[in-house]
C-alpha positions as CSV (number, residue, x, y, z in Angstrom):
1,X,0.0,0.0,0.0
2,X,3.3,2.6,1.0
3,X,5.2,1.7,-2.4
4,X,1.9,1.9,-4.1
5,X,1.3,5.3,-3.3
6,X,4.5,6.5,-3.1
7,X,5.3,5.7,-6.6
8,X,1.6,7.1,-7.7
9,X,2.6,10.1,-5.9
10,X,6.3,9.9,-7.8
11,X,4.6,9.8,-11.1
12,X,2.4,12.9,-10.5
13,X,5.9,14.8,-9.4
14,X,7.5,14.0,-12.6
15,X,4.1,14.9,-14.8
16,X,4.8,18.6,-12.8
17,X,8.5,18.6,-13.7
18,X,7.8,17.7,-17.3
19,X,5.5,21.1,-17.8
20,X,7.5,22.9,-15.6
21,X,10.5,21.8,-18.0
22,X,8.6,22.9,-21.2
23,X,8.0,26.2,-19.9
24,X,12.2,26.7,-18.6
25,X,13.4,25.2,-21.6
26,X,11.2,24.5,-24.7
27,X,13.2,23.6,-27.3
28,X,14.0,20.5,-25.4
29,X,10.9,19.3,-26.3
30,X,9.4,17.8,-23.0
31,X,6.9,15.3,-23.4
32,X,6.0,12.0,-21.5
33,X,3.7,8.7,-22.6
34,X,2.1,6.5,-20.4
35,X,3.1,2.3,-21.2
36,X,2.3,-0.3,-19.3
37,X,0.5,1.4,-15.8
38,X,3.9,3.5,-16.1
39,X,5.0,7.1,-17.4
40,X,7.7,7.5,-19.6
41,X,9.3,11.0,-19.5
42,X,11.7,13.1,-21.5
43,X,13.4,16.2,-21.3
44,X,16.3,16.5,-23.2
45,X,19.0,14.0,-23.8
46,X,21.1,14.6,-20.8
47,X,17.9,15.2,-18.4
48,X,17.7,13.2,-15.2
49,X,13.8,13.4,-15.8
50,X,14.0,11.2,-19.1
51,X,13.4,7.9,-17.3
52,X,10.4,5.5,-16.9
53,X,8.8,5.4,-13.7
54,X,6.4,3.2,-12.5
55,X,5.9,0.5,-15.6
56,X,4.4,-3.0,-14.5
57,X,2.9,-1.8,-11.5
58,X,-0.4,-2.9,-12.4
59,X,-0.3,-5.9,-14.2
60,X,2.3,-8.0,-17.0
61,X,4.8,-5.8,-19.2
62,X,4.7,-7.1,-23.0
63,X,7.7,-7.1,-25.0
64,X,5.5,-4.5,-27.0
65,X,5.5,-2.3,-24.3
66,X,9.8,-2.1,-23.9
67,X,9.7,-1.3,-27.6
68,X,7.4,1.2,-27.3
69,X,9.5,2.3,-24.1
70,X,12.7,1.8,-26.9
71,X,11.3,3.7,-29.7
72,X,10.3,6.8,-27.4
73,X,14.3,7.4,-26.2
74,X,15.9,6.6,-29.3
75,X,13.9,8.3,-31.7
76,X,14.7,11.1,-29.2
77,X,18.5,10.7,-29.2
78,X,18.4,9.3,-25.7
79,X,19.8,6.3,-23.8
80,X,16.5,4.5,-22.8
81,X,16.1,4.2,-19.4
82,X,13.6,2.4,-17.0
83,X,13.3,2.8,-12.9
84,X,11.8,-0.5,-11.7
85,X,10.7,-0.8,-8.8
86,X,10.4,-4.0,-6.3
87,X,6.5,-4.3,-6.8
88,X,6.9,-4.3,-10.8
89,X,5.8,-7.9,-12.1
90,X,8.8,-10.1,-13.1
91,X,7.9,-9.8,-17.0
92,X,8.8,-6.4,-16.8
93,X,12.7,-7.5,-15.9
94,X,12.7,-10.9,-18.2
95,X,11.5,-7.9,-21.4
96,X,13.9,-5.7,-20.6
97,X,16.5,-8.2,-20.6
98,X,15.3,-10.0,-23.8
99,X,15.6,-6.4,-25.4
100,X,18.9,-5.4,-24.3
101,X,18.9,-3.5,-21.1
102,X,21.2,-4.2,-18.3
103,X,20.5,-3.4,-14.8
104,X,22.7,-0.1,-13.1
105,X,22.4,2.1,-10.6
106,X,20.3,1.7,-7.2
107,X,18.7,4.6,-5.8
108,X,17.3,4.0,-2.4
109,X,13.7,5.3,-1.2
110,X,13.9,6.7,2.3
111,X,10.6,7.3,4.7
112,X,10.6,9.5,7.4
113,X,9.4,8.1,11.1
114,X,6.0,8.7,12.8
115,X,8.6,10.0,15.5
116,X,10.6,12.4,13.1
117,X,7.1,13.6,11.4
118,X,5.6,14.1,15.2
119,X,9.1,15.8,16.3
120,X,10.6,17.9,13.7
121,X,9.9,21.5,13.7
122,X,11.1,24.2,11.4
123,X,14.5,25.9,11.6
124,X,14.8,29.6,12.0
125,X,18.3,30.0,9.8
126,X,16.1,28.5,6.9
127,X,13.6,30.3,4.4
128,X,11.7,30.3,1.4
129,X,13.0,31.7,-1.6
130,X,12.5,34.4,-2.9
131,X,14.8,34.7,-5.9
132,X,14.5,31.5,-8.0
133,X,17.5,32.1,-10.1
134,X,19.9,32.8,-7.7
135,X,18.1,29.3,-5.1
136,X,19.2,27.9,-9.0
137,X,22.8,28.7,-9.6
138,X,23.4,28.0,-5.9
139,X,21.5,24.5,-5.8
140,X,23.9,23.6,-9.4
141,X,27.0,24.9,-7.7
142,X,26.7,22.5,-5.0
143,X,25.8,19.8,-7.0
144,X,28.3,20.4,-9.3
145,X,31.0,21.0,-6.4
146,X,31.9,24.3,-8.6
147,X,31.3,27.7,-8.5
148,X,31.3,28.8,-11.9
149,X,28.7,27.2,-13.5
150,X,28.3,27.4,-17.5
151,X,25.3,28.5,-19.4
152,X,22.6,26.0,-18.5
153,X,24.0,24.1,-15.5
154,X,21.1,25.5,-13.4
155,X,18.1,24.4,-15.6
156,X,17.5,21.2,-13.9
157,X,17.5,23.3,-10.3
158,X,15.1,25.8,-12.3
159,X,13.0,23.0,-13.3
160,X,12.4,21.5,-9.8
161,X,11.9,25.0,-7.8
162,X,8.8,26.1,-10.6
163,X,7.1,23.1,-10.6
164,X,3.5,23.2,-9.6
165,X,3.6,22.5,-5.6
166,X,7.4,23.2,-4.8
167,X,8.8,24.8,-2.1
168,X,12.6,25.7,-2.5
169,X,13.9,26.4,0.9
170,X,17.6,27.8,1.4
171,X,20.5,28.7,4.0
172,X,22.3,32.0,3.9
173,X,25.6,33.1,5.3
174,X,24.7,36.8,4.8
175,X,23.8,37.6,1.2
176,X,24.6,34.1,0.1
177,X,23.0,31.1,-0.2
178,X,24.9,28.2,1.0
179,X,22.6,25.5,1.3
180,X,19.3,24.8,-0.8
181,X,16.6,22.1,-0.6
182,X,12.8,21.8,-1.6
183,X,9.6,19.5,-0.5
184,X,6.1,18.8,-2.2
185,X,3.1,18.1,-0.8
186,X,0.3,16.2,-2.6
187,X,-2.1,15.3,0.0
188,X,-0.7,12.6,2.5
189,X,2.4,12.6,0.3
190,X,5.4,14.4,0.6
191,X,8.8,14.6,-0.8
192,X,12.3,16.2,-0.2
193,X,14.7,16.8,-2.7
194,X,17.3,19.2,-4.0
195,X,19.2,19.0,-1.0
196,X,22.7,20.6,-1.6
197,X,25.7,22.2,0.2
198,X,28.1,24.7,-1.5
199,X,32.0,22.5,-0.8
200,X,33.2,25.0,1.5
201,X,29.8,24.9,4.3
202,X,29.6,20.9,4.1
203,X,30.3,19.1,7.4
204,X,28.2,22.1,9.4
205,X,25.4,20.2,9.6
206,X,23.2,22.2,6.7
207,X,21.9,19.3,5.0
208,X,20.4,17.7,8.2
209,X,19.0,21.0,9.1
210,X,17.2,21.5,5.3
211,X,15.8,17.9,6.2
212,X,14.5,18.5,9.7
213,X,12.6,21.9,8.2
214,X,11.2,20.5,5.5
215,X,10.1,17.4,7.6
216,X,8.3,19.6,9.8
217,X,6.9,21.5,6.9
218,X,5.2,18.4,5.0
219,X,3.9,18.0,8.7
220,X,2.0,21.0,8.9
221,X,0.2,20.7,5.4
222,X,-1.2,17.6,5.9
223,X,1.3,15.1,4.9
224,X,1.6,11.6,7.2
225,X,4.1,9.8,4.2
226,X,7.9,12.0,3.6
227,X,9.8,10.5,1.4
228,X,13.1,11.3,0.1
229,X,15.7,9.5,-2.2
230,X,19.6,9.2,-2.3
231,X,22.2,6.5,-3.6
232,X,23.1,3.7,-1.0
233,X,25.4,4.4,0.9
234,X,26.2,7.9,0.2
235,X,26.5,10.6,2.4
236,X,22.9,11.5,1.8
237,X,21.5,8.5,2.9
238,X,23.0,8.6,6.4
239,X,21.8,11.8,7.3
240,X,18.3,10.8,6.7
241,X,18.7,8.3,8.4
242,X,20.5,9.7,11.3
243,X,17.5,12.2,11.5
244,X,15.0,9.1,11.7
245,X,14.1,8.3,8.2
246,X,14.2,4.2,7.5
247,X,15.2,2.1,4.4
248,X,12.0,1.3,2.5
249,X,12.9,-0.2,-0.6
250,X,15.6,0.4,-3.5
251,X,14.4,1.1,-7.5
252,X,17.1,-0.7,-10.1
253,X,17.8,1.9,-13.2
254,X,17.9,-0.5,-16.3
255,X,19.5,1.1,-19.2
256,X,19.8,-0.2,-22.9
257,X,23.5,-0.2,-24.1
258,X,24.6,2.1,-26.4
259,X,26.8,1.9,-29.2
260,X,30.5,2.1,-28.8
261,X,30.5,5.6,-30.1
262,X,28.0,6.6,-27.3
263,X,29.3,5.0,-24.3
264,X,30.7,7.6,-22.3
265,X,27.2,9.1,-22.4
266,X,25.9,5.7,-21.2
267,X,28.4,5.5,-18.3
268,X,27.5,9.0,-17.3
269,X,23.6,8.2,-17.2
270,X,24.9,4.9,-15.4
271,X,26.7,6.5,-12.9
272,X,23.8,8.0,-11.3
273,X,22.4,11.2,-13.6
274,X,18.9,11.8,-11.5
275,X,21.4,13.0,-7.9
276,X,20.1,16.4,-8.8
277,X,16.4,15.4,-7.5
278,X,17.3,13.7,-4.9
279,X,17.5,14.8,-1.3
């Protein structure tokens, strides 16, 4: 019943992303299909959001469904890529396979506590934005680990603060912002992401101080689920976890290899190309 809704409410978040991405960017051509109980996304080749979500969830994948899946990425330029999740049937793994798609990175789903929901309350060195551009560059320059950014590096930050139901929260050491994150609520659902530290403020705690305000946010619009997502192991996941959020389940990226030609483009996507929306 959790994954069930979480990944319903996961689905909805990327359909907001998708429009918010046509309106930052539209040339990139955003678009999505549904396949399979699933949504396939894309915005732009290089886009963390052009990834299926959700496909098999209700019922038997055909192998007509993966080529649908196949068809939508490469006509597009764009390595295919499918999230599946532990309550996908098992056809949905055996057509993948059969079609040529390896299994890759892991990304971990996180859920907060009763406890953490009950206990959390906001922090007064953290606010809501109120210049999107400059939350944007400073969200990208963590992520990136470097200040000067070229032209473009902040779209995907863009993207997540302007979709419908974001709140982009940030730290400031005087007039600059050190530390961003945001959270969405969609009824009982909520979730955290674009949590990031500029290098020189890491280790001061920021990041667990963006996750305790934005737990106690969700808390006081409703939400009773608060999700967030980061790789295993990674620094990410142990401060959620140190602030009371659990293990729930991991989602396997499956990707379809590329030609030789392509396959440092593969290896980047491999290597883990949605961190930017996770917590």
């Amino acid at each position: 019943m959790i994954e069930a809704a979480i990944l319903r409410d996961e689905i909805e978040g990327v359909r907001r992303s998708i429009d918010a991405a046509g309106r930052i960017d539209p040339k990139a051509g955003a678009t999505s299909i549904e396949v399979a109980g699933g949504l396939v996304a894309f915005a732009g080749v290089d886009s963390p959001f052009s990834q299926a979500s959700g496909v098999g969830t209700r019922g038997a994948v055909r192998a007509a469904d993966v080529a649908k899946i196949t068809e939508f990425y490469e006509m597009r330029g764009a390595i295919p890529m499918v999230f599946v999740a532990p309550s996908a049937h098992r056809s949905l793994a055996s057509e993948l396979t059969a079609a040529g798609y390896t299994p890759g990175d892991r990304e971990q789903t996180l859920l907060a506590s009763g406890d953490l929901i009950g206990q959390a309350r906001r922090d007064d060195r953290i606010g809501v934005a109120n210049d999107i551009a400059a939350w944007a560059k400073a969200s990208a320059a963590g992520f990136l680990e470097r200040e000067k950014l070229e032209p473009g590096d902040d779209v995907i930050a863009l993207i997540l603060a302007t979709a419908e139901g974001t709140i982009a929260l940030e730290a400031r050491d005087g007039d600059r912002i050190i530390a961003t994150g945001a959270v969405s609520v969609n009824g009982d659902n909520a979730a955290l992401f674009a949590g990031s530290t500029l290098t020189a403020f890491r280790r001061h705690g920021w990041h667990t101080a963006l996750i305790r305000d934005r737990v106690a946010r969700a808390r006081e619009a409703g939400a009773t689920l608060v999700r967030a997502t980061a790789s295993p192991g990674s620094v990410s996941e142990q401060n959620f976890m140190r602030c009371g959020f659990v293990s729930l389940y991991a989602k396997v990226l499956w990707l379809r290899p590329l030609p030789a030609s392509s396959r440092s483009r593969e290896t980047s996507a491999a290597a883990g190309g949605s961190g930017a929306i996770r917590g």
